[in-house]
C-alpha positions in Angstrom: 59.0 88.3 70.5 57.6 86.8 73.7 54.6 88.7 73.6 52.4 91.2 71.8 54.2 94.5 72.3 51.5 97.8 71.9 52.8 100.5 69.4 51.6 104.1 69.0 52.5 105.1 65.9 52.1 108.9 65.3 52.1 110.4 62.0 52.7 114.5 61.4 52.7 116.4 58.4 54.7 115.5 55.4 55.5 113.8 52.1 57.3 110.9 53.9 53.5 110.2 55.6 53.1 107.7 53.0 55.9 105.7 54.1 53.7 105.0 57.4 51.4 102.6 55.3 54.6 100.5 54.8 56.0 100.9 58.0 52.4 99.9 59.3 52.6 96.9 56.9 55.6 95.6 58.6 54.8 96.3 62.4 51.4 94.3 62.0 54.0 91.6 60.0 55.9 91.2 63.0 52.7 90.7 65.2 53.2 94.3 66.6 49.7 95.8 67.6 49.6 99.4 65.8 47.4 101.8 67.1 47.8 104.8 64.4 47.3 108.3 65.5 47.3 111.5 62.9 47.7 114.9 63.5 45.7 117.1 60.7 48.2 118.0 58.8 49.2 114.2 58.6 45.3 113.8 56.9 46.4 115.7 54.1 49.0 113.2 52.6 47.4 109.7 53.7 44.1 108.8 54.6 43.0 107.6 57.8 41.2 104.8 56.2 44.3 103.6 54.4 45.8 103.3 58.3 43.2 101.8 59.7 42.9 98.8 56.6 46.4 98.1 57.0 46.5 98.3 61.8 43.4 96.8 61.4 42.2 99.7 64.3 40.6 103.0 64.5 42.4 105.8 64.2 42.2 108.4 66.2 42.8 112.2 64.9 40.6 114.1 67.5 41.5 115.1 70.9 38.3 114.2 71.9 36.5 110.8 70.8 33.3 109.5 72.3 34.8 105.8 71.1 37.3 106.2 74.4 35.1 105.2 77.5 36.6 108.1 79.9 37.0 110.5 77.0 40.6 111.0 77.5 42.2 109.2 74.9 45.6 111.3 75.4 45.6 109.1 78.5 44.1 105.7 78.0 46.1 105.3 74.4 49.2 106.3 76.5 48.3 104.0 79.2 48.4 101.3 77.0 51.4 101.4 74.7 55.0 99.9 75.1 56.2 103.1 72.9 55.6 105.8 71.0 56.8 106.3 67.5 56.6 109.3 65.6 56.9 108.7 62.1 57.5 111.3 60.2 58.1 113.9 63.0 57.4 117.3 61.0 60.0 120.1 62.7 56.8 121.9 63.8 56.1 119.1 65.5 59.2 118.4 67.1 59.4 122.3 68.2 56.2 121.2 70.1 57.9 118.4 71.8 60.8 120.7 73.4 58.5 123.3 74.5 55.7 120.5 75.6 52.9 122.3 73.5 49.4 120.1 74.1 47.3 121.5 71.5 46.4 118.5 69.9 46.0 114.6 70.5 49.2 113.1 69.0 51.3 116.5 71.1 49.2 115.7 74.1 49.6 111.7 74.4 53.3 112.1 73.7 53.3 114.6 76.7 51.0 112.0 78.8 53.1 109.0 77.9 54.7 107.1 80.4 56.8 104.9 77.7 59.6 105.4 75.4 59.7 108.3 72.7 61.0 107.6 69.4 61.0 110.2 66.8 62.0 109.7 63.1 62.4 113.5 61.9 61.7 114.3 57.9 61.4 117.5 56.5 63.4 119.8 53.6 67.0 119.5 54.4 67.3 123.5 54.7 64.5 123.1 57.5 66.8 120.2 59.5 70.1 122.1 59.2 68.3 125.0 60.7 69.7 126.0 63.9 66.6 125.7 65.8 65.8 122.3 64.6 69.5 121.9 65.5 68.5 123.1 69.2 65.5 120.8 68.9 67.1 117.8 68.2 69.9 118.4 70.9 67.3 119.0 73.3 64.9 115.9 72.7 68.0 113.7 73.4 68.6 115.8 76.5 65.0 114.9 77.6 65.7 111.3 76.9 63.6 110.9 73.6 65.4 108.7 71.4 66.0 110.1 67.6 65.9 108.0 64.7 67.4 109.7 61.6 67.1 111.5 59.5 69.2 110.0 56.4 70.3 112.0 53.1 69.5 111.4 50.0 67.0 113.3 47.3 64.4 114.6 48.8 60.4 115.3 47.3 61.3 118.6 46.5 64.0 117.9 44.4 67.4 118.8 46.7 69.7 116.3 48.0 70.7 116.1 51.6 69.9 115.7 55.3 66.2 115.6 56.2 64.9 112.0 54.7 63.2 109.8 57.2 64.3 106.5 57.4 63.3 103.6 55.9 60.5 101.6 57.2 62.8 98.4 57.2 65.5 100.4 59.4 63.0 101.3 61.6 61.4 98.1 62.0 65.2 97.3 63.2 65.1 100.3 65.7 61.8 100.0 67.4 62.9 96.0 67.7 65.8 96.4 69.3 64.0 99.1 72.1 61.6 96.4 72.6 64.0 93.9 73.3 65.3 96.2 75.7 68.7 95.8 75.2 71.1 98.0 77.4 72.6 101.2 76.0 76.2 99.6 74.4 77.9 102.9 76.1 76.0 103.1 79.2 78.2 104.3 82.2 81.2 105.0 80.0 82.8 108.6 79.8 83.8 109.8 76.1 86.4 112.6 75.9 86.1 114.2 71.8 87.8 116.4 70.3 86.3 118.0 67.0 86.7 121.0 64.3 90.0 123.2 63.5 92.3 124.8 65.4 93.7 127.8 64.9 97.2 129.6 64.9 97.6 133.0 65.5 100.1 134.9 63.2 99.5 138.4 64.6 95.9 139.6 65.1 94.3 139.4 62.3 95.6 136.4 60.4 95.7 132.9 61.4 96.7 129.3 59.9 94.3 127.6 60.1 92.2 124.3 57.7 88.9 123.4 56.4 88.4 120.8 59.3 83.9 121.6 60.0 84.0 119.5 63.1 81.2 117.5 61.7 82.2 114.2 61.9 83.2 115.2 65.8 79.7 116.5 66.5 78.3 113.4 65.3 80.4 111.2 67.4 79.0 113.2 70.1 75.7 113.1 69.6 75.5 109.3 68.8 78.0 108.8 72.3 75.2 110.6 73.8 72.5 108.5 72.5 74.2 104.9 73.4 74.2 106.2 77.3 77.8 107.8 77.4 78.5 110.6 79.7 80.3 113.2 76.6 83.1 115.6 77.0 83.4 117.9 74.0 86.6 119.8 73.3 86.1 121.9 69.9 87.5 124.3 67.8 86.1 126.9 66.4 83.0 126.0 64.4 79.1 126.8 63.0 77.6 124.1 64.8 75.3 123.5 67.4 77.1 121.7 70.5 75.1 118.0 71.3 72.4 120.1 74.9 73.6 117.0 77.0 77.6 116.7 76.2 80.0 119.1 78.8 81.6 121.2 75.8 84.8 123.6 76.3 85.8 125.7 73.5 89.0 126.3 72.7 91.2 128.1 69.7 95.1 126.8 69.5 96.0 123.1 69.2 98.2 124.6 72.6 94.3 125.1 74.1 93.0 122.2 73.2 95.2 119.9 74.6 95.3 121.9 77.4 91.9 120.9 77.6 92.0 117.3 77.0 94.4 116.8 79.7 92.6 118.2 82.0 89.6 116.3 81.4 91.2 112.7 80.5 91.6 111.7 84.0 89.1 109.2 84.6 87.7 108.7 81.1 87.1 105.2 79.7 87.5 106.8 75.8 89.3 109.2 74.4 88.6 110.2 70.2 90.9 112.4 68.3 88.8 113.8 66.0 89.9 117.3 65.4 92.0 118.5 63.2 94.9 119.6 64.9 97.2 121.9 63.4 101.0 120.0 63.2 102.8 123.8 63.1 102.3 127.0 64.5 104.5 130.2 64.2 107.4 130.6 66.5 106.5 134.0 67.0 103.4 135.5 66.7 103.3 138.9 66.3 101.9 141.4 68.8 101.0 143.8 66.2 99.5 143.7 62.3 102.3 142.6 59.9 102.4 144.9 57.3 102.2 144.2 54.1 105.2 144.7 51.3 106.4 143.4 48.3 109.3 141.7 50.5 109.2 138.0 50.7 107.6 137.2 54.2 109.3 134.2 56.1 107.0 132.7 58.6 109.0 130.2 61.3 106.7 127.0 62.1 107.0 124.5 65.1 105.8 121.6 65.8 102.3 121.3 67.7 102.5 118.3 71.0 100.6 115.2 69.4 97.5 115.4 71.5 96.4 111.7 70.6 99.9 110.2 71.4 100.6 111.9 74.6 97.1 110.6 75.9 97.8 107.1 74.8 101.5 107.8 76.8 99.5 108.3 79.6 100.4 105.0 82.4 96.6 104.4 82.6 95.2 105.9 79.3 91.7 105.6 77.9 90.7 103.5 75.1 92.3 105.7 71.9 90.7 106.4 69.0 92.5 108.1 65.8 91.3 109.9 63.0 93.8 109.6 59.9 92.5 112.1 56.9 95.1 111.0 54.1 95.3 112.4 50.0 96.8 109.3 49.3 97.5 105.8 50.1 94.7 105.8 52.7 95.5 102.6 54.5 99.0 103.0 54.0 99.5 105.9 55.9 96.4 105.6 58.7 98.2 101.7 59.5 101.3 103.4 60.1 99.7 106.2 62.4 98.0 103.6 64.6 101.1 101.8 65.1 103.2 105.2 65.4 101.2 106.1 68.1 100.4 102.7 69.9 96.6 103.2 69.4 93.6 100.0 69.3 92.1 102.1 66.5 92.1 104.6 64.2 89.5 105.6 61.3 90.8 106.7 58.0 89.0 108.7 55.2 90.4 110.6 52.1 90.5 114.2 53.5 89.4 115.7 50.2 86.2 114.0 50.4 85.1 114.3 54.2 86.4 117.5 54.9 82.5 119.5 55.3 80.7 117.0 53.7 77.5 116.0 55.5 78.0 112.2 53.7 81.4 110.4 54.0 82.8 106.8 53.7 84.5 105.5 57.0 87.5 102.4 56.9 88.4 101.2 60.6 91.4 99.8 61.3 92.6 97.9 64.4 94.7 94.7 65.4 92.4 92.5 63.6 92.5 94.2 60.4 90.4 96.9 57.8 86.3 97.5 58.5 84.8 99.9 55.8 81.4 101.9 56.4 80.0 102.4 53.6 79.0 106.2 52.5 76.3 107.8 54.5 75.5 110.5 56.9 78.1 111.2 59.6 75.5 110.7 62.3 75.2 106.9 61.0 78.8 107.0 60.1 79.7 108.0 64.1 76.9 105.1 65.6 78.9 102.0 63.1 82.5 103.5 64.7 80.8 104.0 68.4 79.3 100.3 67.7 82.6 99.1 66.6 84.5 100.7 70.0 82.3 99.5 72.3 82.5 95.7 71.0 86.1 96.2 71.2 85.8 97.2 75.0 83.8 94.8 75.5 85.7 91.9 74.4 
């Protein structure tokens, strides 16, 4: 690093506080200085003395301290920093970020900052999926605070799943890499997704219809929006909270969607096919409620348009991005998609496995051969394929 870089590091409420000590450990390490602030809660689960031992500084836990020569350390600890890292970020404390709730110093100097905002979430994975966290989340990109995490994995209280806050190592990595500055991979670019089912009306009450949860396109969204893309989201139906910033249309039949999609591709630089469009739908839905009898009921099917192969038709199409969710012979089949449908790339995964999951395993393939991501959380699953795209583009 050329020069010492100034680090707040804020800790909230939670088990995971005592990963601060190591993630203190290796800031100081890489000559960061670390000024530690803790909220009350934070007191109850590592001790301000530990902090200070290992930053080698006061830390501060009181909105006001006679130590600060104007009294106002919301503003001179603010003043001084290069970021702001938040590590854990409790969801009571991120709930006070959105609604820019001062009612304490850590909520206060984040408010009164005039640097970057990194927050590392960790809390009970019931608490993350929550739709308000959801909301929260969403809306902290949207105000242009950078999110790191969570992972999955067992958690203190004994369930598995989304919620655990990073390692310290990965967020070393992280709060490097905003340091260094380095522009946004997807800055300027315009992402068009597609994500979750679609369904196909049979008469009014039925529908055919698949297990798709449009995770995996929700992630790709989210993690678009985070490298500086400007995200279109076309979904199916689904349970999940659309990414505050992306422009999202919802739509029901695969007809709908790619409705959709071509209305929007003109002038986008990307174009991912994640949904899981249905290939058939019935030749004549019925107007009324079939009936039901002990008859044998023959249902005619016809092919759905291929949205992802009519956009890479297009004379001047985006950059195309498959999804292929095999049973079997993974590679097999996805290789013979891409090529099928004159696509760069195309990410594979074993349907069976993926299909709601919040963890998944990712293999991409393109001209130069098969990358696998290795099992994780979508939202770090979507960042190694967005990472992968826009080194692609860019060379």
């Amino acid at each position: 690093m050329q020069s010492i870089k100034h680090l707040v590091l804020g800790i909230t409420g939670g088990i995971a506080a005592y990963k601060a000590a190591e993630l203190t450990r290796l800031f100081v390490k890489q000559g960061i200085s670390v000024q530690v602030v803790m909220t009350e809660a934070a007191c109850q689960f590592i001790t301000p003395v530990t902090m200070q031992a290992l930053s080698g500084k006061q830390v501060y836990t009181q909105m006001w301290d006679a130590g600060i020569a104007n009294g106002m350390p919301h503003i001179e600890l603010s003043r001084e920093a290069d970021a702001i890292l938040v590590a854990p970020a409790s969801a009571d404390f991120m709930a006070k970020l959105v609604q820019g709730k001062a009612d304490d110093l850590l909520s206060t100097l984040c408010l009164a900052r005039d640097c970057p905002l990194l927050v590392a979430p960790a809390m009970n994975k019931q608490m993350w999926e929550h739709p308000a966290t959801q909301r929260n989340a969403q809306q902290l990109i949207a105000d242009g605070v950078t999110l790191l995490g969570p992972d999955s994995g067992v958690q203190a209280c004994g369930e598995t799943g989304m919620g655990r806050m990073l390692e310290p190592e990965a967020l070393l990595a992280d709060l490097l890499a905003t340091f260094q500055q380095q522009p946004l991979p997807l800055a300027g670019k315009r992402v068009l997704i597609t994500a979750g089912p679609t369904v196909e009306q049979i008469d009014p009450v039925r529908a055919i219809t698949n297990f798709s949860s449009g995770k995996m396109g929700y992630s790709i969204a989210e993690a678009a929006l985070e490298m500086g893309a400007e995200v279109t989201l076309v979904s199916g139906p689904t349970a999940l909270q659309a990414p505050a910033a992306a422009k999202t249309i919802s739509v029901k039949s695969a007809q709908e969607m790619l409705n959709a999609v071509m209305a929007h591709v003109n002038n986008q630089d990307i174009f991912i096919g994640v949904a899981a469009v249905a290939d058939y739908r019935p030749a004549s839905p019925s107007d009324q409620k079939i009936k039901k009898s002990d008859s044998t009921l023959n249902i005619e099917l016809v092919p759905n348009e291929d949205i992802l192969a009519k956009v890479a038709a297009l004379p001047k199409p985006p950059f195309c991005v498959g999804f292929a969710a095999e049973s079997e012979n993974l590679l097999e089949y996805a290789e013979q998609k891409r090529k099928r449908k004159n696509i760069p790339l195309i990410a594979a995964n074993i349907a069976t496995e993926a299909l709601g999951a919040d963890e998944s395993t990712l293999t991409l393939l393109d001209n130069t051969g098969s990358h696998v991501l290795a099992k994780t959380s979508k939202l770090k699953l979507a960042r190694g394929l967005l990472s992968h795209i826009a080194k692609m583009i860019n060379n």
